[in-house]
C-alpha positions as CSV (number, residue, x, y, z in Angstrom):
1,X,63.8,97.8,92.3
2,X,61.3,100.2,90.7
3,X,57.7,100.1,91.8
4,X,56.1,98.2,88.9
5,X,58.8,95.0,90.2
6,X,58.1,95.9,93.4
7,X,54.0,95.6,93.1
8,X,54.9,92.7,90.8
9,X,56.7,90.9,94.0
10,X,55.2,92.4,96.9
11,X,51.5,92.8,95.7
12,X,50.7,90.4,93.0
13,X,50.7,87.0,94.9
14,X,48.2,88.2,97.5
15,X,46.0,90.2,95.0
16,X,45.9,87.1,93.2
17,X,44.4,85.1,96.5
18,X,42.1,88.1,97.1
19,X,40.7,87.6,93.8
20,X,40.4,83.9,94.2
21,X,38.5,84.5,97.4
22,X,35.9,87.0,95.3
23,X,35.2,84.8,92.2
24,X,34.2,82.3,95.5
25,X,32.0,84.6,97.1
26,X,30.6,85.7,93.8
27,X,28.6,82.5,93.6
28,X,27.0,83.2,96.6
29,X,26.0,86.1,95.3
30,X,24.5,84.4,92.2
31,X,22.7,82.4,94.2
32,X,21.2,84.9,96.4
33,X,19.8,87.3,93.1
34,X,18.2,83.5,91.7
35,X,16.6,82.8,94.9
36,X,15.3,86.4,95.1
37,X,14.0,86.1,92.0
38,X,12.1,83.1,92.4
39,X,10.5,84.2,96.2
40,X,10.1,87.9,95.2
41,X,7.0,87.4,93.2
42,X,4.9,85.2,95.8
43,X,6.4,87.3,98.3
44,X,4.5,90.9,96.2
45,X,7.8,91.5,94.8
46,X,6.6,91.3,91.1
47,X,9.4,93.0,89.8
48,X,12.6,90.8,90.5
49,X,10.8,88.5,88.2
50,X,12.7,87.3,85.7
51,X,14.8,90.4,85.9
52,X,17.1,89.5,89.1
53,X,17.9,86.0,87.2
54,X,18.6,87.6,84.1
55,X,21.6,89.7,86.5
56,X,22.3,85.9,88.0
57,X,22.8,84.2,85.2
58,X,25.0,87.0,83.9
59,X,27.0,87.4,86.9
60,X,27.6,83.6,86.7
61,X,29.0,83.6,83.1
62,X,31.3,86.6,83.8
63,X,32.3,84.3,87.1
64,X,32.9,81.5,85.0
65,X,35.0,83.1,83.1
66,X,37.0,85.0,86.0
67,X,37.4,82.0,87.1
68,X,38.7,80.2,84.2
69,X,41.2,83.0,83.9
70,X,42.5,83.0,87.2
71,X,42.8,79.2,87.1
72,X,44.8,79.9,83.8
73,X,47.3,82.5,85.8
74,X,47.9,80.2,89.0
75,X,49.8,77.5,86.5
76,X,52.0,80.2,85.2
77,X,53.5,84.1,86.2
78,X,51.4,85.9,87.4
79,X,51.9,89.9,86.5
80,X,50.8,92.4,88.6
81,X,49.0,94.6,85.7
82,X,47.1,92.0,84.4
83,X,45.6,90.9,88.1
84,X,45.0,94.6,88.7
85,X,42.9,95.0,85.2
86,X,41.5,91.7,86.3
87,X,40.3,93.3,90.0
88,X,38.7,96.2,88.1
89,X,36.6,94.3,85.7
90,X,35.1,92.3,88.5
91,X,34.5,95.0,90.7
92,X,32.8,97.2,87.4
93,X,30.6,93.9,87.1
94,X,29.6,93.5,90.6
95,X,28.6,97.4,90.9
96,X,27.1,97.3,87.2
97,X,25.0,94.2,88.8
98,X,24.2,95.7,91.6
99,X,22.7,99.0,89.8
100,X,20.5,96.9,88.0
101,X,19.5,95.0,90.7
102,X,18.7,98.3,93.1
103,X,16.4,99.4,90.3
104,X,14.4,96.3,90.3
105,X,14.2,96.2,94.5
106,X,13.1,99.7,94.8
107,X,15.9,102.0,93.7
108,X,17.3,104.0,96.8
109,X,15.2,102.5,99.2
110,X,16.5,99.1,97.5
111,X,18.6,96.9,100.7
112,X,21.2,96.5,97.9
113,X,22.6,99.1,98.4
114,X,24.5,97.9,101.2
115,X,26.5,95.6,99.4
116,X,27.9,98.9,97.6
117,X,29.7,99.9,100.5
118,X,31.0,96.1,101.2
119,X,32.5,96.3,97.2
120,X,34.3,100.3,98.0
121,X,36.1,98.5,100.9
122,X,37.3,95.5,99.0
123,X,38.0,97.5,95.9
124,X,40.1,99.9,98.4
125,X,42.2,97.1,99.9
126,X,43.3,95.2,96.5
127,X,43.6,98.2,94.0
128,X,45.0,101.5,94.4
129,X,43.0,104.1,96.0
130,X,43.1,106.8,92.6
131,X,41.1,104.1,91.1
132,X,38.5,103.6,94.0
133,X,38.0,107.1,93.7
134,X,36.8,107.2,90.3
135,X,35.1,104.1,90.6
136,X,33.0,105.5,93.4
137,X,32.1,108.8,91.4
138,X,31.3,106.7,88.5
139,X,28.8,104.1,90.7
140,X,28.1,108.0,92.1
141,X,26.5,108.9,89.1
142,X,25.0,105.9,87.2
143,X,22.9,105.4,90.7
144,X,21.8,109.3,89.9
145,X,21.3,108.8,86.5
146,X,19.2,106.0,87.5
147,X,17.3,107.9,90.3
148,X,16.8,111.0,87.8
149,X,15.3,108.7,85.2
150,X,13.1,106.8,87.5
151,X,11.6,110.4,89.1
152,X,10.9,111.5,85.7
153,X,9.3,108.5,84.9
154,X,11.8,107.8,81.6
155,X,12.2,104.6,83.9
156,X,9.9,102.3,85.7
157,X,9.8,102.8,89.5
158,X,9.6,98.8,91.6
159,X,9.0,99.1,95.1
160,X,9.4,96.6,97.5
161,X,5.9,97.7,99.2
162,X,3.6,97.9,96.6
163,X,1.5,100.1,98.4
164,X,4.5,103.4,98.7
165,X,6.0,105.2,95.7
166,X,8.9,107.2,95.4
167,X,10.4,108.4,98.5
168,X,10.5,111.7,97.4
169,X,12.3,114.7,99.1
170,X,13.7,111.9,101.3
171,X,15.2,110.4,98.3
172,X,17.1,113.9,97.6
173,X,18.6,113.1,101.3
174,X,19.1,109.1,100.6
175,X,21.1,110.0,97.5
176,X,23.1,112.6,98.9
177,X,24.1,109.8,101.4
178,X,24.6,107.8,99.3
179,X,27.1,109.6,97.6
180,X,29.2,110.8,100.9
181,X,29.4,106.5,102.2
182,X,30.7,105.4,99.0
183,X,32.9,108.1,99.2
184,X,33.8,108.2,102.8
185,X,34.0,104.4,102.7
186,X,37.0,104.4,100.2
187,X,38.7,107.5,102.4
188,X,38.0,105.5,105.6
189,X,39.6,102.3,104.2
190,X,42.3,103.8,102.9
191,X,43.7,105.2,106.0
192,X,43.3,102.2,107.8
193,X,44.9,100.1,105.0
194,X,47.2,102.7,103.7
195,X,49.5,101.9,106.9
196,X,49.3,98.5,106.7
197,X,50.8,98.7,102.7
198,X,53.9,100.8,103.4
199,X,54.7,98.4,106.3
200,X,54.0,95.8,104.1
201,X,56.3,97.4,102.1
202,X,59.1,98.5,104.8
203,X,59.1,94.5,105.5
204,X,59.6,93.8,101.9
205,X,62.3,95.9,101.5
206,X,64.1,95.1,104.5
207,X,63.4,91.3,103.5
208,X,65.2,92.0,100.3
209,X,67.7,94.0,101.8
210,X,68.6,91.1,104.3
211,X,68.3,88.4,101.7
212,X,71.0,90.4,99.6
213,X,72.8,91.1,102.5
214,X,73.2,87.2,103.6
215,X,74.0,86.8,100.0
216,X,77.0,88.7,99.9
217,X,77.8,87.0,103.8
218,X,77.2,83.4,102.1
219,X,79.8,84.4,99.3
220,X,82.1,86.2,101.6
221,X,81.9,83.0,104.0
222,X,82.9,80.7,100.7
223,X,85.8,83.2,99.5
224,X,86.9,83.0,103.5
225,X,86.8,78.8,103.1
226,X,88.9,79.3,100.3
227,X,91.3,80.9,101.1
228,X,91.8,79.0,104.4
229,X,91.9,76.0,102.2
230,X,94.3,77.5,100.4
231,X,96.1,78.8,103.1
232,X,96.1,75.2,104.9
233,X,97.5,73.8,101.3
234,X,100.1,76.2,101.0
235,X,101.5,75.5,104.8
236,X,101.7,71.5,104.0
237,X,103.4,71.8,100.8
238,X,105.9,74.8,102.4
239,X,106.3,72.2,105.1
240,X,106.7,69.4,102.9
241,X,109.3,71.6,100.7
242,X,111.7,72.3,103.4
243,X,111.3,69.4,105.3
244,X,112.5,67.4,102.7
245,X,116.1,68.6,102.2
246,X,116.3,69.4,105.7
247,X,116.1,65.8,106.6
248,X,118.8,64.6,103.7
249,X,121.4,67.4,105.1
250,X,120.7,65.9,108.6
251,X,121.2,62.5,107.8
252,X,124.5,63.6,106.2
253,X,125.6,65.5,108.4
254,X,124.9,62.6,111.4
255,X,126.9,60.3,109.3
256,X,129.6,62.1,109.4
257,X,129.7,63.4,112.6
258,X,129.1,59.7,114.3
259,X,132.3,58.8,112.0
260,X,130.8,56.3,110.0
261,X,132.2,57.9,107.0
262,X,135.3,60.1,107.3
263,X,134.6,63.8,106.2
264,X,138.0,63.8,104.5
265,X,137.3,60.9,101.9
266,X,135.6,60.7,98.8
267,X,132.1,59.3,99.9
268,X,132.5,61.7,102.6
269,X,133.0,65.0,100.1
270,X,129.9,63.6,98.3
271,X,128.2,63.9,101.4
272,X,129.0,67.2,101.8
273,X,128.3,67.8,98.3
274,X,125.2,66.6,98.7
275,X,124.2,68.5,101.9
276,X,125.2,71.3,100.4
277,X,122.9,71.1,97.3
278,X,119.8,70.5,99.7
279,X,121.1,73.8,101.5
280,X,121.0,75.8,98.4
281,X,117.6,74.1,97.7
282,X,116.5,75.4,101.2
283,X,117.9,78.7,100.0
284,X,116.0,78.8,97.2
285,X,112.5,78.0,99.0
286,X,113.1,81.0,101.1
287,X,113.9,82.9,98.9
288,X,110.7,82.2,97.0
289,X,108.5,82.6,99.8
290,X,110.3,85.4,101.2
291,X,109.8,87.3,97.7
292,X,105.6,85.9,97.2
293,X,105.1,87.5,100.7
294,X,106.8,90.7,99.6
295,X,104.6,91.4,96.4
296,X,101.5,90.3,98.5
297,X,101.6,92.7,101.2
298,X,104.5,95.0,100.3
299,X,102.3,96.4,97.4
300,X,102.0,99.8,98.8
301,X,105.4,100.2,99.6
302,X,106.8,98.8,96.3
303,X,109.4,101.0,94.2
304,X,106.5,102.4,91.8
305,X,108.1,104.5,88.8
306,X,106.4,106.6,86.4
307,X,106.6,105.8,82.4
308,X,107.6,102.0,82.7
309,X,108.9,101.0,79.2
310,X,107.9,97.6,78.9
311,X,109.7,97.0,75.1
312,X,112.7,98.1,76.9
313,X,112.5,96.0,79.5
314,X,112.4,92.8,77.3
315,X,115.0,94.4,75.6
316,X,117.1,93.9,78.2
317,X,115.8,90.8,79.5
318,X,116.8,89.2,75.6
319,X,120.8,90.3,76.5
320,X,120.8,88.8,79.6
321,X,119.4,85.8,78.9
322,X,120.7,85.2,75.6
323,X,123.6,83.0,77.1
324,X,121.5,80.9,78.5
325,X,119.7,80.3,75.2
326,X,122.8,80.3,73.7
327,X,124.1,77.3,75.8
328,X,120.9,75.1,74.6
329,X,120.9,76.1,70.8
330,X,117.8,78.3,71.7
331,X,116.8,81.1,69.2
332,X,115.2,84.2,71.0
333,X,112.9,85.5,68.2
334,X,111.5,89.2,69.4
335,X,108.2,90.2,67.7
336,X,107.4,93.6,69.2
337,X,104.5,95.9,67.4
338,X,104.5,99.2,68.6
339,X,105.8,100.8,71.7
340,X,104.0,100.2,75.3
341,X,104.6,102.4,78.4
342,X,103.1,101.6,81.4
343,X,101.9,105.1,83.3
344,X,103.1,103.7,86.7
345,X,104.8,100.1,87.3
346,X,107.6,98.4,89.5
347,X,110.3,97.6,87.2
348,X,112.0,94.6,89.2
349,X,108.6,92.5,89.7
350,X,108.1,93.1,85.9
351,X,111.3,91.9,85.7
352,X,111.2,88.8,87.6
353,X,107.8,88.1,85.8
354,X,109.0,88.1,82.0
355,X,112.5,86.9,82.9
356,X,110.3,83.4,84.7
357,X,108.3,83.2,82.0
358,X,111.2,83.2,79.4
359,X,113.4,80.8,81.2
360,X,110.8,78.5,81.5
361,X,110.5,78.9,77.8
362,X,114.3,78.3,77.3
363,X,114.2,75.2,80.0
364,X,111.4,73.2,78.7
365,X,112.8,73.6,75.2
366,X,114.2,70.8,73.3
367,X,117.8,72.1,72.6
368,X,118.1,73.7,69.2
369,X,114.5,75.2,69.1
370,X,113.0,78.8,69.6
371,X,111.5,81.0,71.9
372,X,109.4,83.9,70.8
373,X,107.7,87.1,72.0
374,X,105.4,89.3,71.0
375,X,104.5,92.1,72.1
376,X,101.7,94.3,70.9
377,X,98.9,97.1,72.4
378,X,94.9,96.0,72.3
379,X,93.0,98.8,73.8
380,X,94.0,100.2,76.5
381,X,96.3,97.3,77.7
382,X,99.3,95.8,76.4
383,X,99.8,92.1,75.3
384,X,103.2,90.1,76.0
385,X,103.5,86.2,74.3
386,X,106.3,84.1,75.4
387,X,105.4,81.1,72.9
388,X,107.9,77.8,73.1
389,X,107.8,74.9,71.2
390,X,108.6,72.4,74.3
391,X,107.5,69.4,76.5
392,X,104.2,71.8,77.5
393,X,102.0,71.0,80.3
394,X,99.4,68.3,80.6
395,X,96.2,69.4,80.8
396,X,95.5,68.1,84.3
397,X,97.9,70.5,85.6
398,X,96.8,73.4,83.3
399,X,95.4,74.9,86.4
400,X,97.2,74.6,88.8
401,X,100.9,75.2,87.8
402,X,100.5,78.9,88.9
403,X,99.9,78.2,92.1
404,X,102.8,77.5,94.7
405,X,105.1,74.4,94.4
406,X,103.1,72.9,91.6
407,X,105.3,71.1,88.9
408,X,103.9,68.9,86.4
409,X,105.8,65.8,86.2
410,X,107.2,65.9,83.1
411,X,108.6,69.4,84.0
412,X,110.4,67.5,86.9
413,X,111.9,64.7,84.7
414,X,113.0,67.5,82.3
415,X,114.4,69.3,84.8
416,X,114.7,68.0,88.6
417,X,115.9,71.8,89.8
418,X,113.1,74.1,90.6
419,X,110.8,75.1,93.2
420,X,107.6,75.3,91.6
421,X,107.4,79.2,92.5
422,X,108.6,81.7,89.9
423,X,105.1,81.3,88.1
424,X,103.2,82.1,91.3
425,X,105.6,84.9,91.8
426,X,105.2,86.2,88.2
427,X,101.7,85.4,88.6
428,X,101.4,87.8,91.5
429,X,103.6,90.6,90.0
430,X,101.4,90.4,87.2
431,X,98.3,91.1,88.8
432,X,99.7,93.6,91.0
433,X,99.9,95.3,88.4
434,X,96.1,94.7,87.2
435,X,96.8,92.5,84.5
436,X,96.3,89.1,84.4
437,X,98.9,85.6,83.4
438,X,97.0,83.1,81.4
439,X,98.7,79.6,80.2
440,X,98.0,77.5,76.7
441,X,100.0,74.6,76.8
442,X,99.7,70.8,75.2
443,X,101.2,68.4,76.4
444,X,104.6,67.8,73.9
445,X,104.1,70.6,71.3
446,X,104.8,73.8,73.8
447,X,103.2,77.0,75.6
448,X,102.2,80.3,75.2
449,X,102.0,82.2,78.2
450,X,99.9,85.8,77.6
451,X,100.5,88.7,80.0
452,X,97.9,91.3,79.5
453,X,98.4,94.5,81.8
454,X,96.7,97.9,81.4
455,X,98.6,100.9,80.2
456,X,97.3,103.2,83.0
457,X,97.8,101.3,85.9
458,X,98.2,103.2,89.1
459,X,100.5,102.1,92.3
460,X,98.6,100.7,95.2
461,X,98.1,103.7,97.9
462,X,100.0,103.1,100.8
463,X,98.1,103.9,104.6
464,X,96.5,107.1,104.8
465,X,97.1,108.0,101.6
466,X,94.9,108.6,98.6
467,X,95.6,107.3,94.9
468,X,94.6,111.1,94.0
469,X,97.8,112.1,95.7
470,X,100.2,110.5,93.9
């Protein structure tokens, strides 16, 4: 953060109580030039009368005022340069009233000038010390302007003790101090408070760093919840998958081995049959999760080639699966614009993702419909649509179908075979490549699945190995 938004964060709020506490203490003040104008006079002080409660009555109107602008700035932001303008304005006042009132108490024998000191330490501790510098040489030299003009006589000289003038040579000596305390007061205050501000702002900045910090733990913590919630999901329905078959092929096979049914009749081959379908089932399962765990952490180690052709690879894809479109009336349409080539890619999870996605086209189809793809370059990636015209996917299930085992129902009335895992295993191809599998689907008028993968992908870097080196 730079150092305006850090004064903004750090400094503001507490220059804005500091500020609150002076327009507070200013009435005081006020009150103390009144009543010194009132008792000067009996008191042979003839010349605070009416002068000091002109000063009063000023300081007042400027304090209402501060103090109907700071009331203003506490019901909304409050920015740090406009507190800081604020500080200076008040402390200009207060010094401005203070000159004036030193000349009418006996100029620099006046007991005022005490409180000049007190306003070169507060000014030090809220504003920046460049600024009580200069505010202190120009106090410096109004108060010796005003000395100058009252030894020359441009100016009327009050005395507290009617009975002594001007002090004279001594006053040479009283300005000269005067001048070194305002001076040494902003110097002394500034080393003291100096330290206190940078571990005011070590503390901020470590604050901030920690509150990023458990930040980034809080969102690392969630991402960890999800994916144990995921993982927990994914071992019930694996369980639930195999468990399944495994109990219909032991209940077959205890029927026929506890010669309830002979293994050589008909009801007996149906048994079999049947045992044997929930095997291949089984199979299949495996299979699937023996192939999602090898794109997930085999990565590294995949088979990456250089130059991957991807309209080649369709190519291909629409011979071998043009028999199985063939066998439902399906028309494979091919829509390819322009020529992608991958710089690095695994040709068989490619494979396995565009062949998923186009046999899902083909099986959801209503027999004698069509299939298309399209292929075309946007960028810097490259842009496959396999678009059917089919059952499509409800909505509620829009989200979830490329996860594992997920079927929508109608998909399992169209077709009871399948293991809900070729789009989580295309899914995860994809995206080990860098791209990403999106799905637009409604419910009985089809889907377009869109695989968008970047033309320079680079292979995964196995251990100890850089991507630089291959």
């Amino acid at each position: 953060m730079n150092e305006e938004k850090q004064a903004q964060y750090l400094f503001a709020p507490e220059l804005f109580g500091r500020l609150v506490w002076f327009v507070r203490l200013r009435w005081a003040a006020v009150a103390g030039l009144a009543a010194a104008s009132l008792i000067g006079p009996p008191m042979g002080v003839a010349g605070v009368w009416p002068a000091l409660m002109v000063v009063a009555v000023w300081v007042a109107v400027a304090n209402i005022v501060f103090t109907w602008h700071l009331g203003f700035r506490s019901k909304r932001e409050q920015p740090y340069e406009d507190l800081r303008s604020c500080a200076i304005r008040q402390i200009v006042l207060d010094l401005a009233a203070l000159v004036v009132t030193a000349h009418f108490t006996g100029g620099l024998q006046s007991p005022a000038l005490l409180f000049f000191a007190f306003h070169m330490a507060i000014g030090t501790i809220i504003l920046p010390t460049r600024i009580m510098y200069l505010v202190a040489a120009c106090t410096s030299g109004a108060m010796f302007v005003l000395y100058v003009l009252e030894n020359r006589g441009a100016l009327a000289f009050y005395p507290l003790d009617p009975n002594r003038g001007m002090c004279g040579t001594a006053c040479h000596f009283n300005m000269a101090a005067f001048i070194f305390a305002l001076v040494g007061v902003v110097a002394l205050t500034d080393s003291v408070t100096s330290r206190f501000k940078q571990r005011n702002i070590k503390l901020w900045e470590t604050t901030e760093e920690l509150r990023k910090r458990s930040g980034e733990l809080q969102r690392t913590l969630e991402q960890v919840e999800i994916v144990e919630e995921r993982k927990s999901h994914y071992m019930r329905i694996s369980a639930h998958q195999l468990r399944s078959p495994l109990a219909t092929v032991r209940t077959s096979l205890q029927v026929l081995t506890e010669g309830f049914v002979e293994p050589g009749t008909e009801r007996g081959r149906r048994l079999l049959d049947g045992a044997l379908e929930r095997v291949d089932d089984l199979l299949a399962n495996v299979n699937g999760l023996l192939d999602l765990a090898k794109m997930r952490e085999g990565r590294s180690r995949a088979p990456w080639t250089r130059d991957v052709n991807v309209n080649q690879l369709l190519a291909d894809l629409f011979d071998a699966l043009e028999p199985l479109a063939g066998d439902r009336a399906i028309r494979l349409v091919s829509d390819f614009q322009g020529v992608a080539v991958l710089d690095w890619g695994v040709p068989p999870d490619l494979v396995f993702a565009f062949e998923n996605l186009i046999e899902n086209a083909i099986k959801y189809s209503e027999e004698g419909g069509e299939v298309t793809v399209r292929l075309h370059t946007k960028g810097d990636r490259v842009m496959v649509e396999v678009e059917d015209h089919g059952i499509g996917i409800p909505e509620e299930f829009q989200g979830d179908v490329l996860h594992e085992f997920v079927r929508a129902p109608n998909a399992k009335k169209h077709a009871p075979q399948g293991t809900g895992l070729g789009l989580a295993i295309a899914r995860e191809a994809v995206e080990g490549h860098g791209g990403t599998l999106e799905l637009r689907s409604r419910e009985g008028e089809g889907t377009t699945a869109t695989v968008s993968i970047p033309l320079g992908v680079r292979p995964a870097a196995t251990p100890g190995e850089s991507r630089d080196d291959l």
